[in-house]
C-alpha positions in Angstrom: 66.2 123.7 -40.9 64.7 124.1 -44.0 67.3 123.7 -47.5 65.6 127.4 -48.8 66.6 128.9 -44.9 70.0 127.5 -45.0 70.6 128.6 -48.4 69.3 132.5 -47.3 72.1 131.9 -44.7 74.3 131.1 -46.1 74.8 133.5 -49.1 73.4 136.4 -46.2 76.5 135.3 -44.4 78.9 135.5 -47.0 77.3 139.3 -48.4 77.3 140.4 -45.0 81.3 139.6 -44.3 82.2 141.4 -48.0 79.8 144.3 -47.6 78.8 144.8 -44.3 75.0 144.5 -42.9 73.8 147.6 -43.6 75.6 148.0 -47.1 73.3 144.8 -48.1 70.2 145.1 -49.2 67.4 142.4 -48.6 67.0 142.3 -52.3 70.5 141.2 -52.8 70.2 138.5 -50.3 67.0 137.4 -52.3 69.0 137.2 -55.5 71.8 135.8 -54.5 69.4 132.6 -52.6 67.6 132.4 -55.9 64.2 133.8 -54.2 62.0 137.0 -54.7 62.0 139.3 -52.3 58.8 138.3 -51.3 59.7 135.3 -51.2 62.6 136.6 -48.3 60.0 137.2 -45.4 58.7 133.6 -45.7 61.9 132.4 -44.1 62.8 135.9 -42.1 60.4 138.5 -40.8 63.7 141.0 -41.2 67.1 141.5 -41.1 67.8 141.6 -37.7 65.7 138.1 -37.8 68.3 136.7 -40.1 71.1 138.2 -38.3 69.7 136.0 -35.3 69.1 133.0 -37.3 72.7 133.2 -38.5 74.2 133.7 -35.6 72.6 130.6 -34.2 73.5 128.4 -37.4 77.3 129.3 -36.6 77.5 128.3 -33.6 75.4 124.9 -33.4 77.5 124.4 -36.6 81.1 124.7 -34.4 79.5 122.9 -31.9 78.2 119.8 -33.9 81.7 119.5 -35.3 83.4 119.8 -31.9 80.9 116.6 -30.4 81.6 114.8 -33.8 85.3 114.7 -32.3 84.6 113.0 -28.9 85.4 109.5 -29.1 86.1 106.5 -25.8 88.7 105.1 -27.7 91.0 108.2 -27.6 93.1 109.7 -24.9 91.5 112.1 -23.2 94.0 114.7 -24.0 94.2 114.3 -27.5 90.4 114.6 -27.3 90.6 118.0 -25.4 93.6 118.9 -28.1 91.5 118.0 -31.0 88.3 119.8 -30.0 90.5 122.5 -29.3 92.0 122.9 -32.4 89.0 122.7 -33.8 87.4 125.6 -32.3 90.4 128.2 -33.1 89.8 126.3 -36.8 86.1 127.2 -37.0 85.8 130.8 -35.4 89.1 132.2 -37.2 87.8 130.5 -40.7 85.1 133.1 -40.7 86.9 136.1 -38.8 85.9 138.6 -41.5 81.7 138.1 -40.8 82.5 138.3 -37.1 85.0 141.3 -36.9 82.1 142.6 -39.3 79.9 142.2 -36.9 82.3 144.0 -34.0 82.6 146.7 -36.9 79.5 147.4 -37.1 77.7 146.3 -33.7 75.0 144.4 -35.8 73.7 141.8 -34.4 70.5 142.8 -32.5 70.3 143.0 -28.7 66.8 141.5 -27.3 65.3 138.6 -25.6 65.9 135.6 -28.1 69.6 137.2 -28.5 70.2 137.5 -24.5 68.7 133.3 -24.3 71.5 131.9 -27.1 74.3 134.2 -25.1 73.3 132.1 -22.0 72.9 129.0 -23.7 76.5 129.4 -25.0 77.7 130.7 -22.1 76.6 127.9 -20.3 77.9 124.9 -22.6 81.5 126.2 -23.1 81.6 126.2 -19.0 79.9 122.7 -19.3 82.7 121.8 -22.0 86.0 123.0 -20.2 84.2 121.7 -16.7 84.3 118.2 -18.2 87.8 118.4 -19.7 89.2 119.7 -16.5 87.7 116.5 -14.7 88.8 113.9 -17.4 92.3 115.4 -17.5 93.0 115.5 -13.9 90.2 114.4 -11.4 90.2 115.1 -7.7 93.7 117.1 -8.4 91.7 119.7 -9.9 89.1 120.0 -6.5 90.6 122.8 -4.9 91.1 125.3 -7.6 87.9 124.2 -9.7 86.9 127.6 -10.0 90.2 129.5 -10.6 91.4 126.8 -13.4 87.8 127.4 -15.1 88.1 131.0 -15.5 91.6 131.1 -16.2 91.3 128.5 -19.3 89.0 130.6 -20.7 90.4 133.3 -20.2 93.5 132.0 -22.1 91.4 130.7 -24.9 89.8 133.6 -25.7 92.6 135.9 -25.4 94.5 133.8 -28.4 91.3 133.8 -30.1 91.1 137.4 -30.2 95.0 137.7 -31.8 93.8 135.4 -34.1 90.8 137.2 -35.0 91.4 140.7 -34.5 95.3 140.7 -33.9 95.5 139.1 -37.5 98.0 136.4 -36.6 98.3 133.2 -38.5 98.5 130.7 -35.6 98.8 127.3 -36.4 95.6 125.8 -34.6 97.2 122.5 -33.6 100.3 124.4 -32.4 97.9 127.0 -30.3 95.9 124.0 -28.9 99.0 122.2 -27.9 100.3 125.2 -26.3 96.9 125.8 -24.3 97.0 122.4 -22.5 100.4 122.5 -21.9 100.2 126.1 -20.2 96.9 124.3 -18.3 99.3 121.6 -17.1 101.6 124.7 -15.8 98.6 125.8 -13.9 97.6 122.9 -12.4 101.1 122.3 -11.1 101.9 125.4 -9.7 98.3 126.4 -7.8 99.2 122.5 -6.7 102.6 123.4 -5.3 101.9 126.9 -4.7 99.1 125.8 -1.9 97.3 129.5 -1.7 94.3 129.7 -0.8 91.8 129.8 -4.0 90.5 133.2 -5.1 87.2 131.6 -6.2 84.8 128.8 -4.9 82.6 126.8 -6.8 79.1 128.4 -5.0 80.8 131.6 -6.5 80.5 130.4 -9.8 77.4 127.8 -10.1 74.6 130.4 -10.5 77.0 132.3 -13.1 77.9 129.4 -15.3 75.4 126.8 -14.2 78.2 124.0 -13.6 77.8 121.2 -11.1 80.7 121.8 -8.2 83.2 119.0 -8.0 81.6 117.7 -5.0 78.7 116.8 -6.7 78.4 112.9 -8.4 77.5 112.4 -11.8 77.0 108.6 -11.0 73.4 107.9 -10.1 70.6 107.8 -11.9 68.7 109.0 -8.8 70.8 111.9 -8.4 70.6 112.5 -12.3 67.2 112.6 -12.1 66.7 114.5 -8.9 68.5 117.1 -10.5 66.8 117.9 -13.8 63.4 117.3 -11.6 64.6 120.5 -9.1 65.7 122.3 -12.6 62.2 121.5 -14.4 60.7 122.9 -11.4 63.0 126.0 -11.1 62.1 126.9 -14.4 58.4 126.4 -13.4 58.7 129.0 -11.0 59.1 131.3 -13.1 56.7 130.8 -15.4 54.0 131.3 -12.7 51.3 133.7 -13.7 52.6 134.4 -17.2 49.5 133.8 -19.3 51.5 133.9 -22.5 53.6 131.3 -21.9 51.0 128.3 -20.8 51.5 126.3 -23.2 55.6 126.0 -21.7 54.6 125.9 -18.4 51.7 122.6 -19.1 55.0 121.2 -21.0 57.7 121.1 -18.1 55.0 120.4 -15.4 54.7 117.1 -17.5 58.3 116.9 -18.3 58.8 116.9 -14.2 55.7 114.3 -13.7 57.0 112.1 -16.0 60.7 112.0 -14.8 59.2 111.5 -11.1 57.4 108.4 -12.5 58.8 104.8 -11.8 58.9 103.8 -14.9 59.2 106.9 -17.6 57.2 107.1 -20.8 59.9 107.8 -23.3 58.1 108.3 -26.3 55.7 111.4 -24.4 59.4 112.9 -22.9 60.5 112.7 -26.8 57.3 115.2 -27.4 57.5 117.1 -24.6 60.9 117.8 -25.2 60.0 118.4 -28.9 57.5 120.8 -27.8 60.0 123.0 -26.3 63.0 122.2 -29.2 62.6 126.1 -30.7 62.9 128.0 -27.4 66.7 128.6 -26.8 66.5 129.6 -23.1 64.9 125.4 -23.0 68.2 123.6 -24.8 70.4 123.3 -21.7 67.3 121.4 -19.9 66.3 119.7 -22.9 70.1 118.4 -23.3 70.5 117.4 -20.4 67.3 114.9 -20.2 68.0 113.1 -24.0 71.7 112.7 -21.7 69.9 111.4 -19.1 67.7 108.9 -21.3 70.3 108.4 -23.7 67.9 110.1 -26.9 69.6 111.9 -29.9 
């Protein structure tokens, strides 16, 4: 991201939370970045543009501090109560843009918007998938699915009191308290011995989560999978003029993963081909993973 676009952000994003979106003016975002108006639609073709843009830079801005946290050398549980703690930290410490945005129902609803709610959809499953795993292995199989939704579930209900509730939760205390209650949960299905209310087939398509039967060690598996999910996304590309140029980028992408030896430095370029389309990033994550890329 350009300085001048993170600037406009920025200073959009703190007009927007004291004003409101439509009580601001494109003019006063220009001032206040130290640009012309003119000067506005080089960065943003509108509002609803920047709205988009800012939405984006909020979350990928949680979620680069939430990685920065992951470390081999910690337990696992005070990673999970760390990262945690830091997301209650980050969303509440700018409630006023986002009930702002519940307020006034601003942020605009189309294609690029429907790709990030997927994409975010899709890594916070990813996230709490891989906790649950870490935390408590193969004593997790049987309620996989019930235990996902239900830790969400819990973590965005205190997020809401936090946000909308207006209750000044201690994060560390709330992320504490969200484990332990997980702990309760795990126990009690455990000991309980009911028969799960949802399976893992249930939920795969929905939040695009490996099951728990599935390995993560091989590198042929590894591969085999992001091959069948290049080729997935393939499919549906077919006969869409518009997009060629995405569809000649993942049929190399799958070539070149199916090759014995892997040219690293064309998957870098493919994949930087493909860096700006949201609906691409949980693909494009998952093969840097796989070849160990930043």
């Amino acid at each position: 991201m350009k300085d001048k676009q993170r600037t406009i952000i920025e200073q959009a994003m703190k007009l927007f939370a004291t004003k409101g979106v439509t009580s601001t003016s494109i003019q006063e975002i220009a001032s206040e970045s130290g640009i012309s108006k003119g000067a506005f639609y080089l960065y943003f073709e509108s509002k609803e543009a920047l709205l988009l843009a800012i939405f984006k830079h909020y979350y990928t801005e949680i979620q680069s501090h939430i990685e920065s946290l992951e470390s081999k050398d910690r337990d696992p549980r005070e990673t999970f109560i760390l990262q945690l703690q830091s997301q209650y930290e980050e969303i509440t410490k700018h409630k006023e843009f986002i009930i702002m945005h519940i307020r006034e129902n601003a942020l605009p609803y189309n294609e690029d918007m429907a790709d990030m709610m997927e994409l975010i959809r899709r890594e916070n499953c990813e996230f709490f998938d891989k906790h649950l795993k870490k935390l408590y292995g193969d004593r997790v199989q049987h309620y996989h699915a019930d235990l996902l939704v239900m830790l969400q579930g819990i973590i965005q209900a205190f997020l809401q009191m936090m946000i909308l509730g207006q209750l000044a939760l201690n994060a560390r205390t709330v992320a504490q308290y969200t484990l332990n209650r997980l702990d309760d949960l795990v126990a009690g299905l455990e000991q309980s011995q009911e028969e799960p209310l949802l399976q893992d087939d249930q939920l795969a398509a929905f939040m695009c989560i490996p099951t728990m039967g599935e390995k993560d060690g091989s590198d042929e598996n590894s591969l085999s999978t992001l091959i069948k999910a290049l080729q997935e996304l393939l499919a549906a590309l077919t006969g869409n003029i518009d997009q060629e140029h995405e569809r000649v980028t993942l049929e190399i992408l799958a070539e070149e993963l199916k090759a014995e030896q892997p040219r690293i430095p064309l998957i870098e370029g493919m994949l930087h081909n493909l860096s700006d389309k949201p609906q691409y990033a949980d693909i494009l994550k998952r093969i840097r993973k796989q070849f160990r890329m930043q």
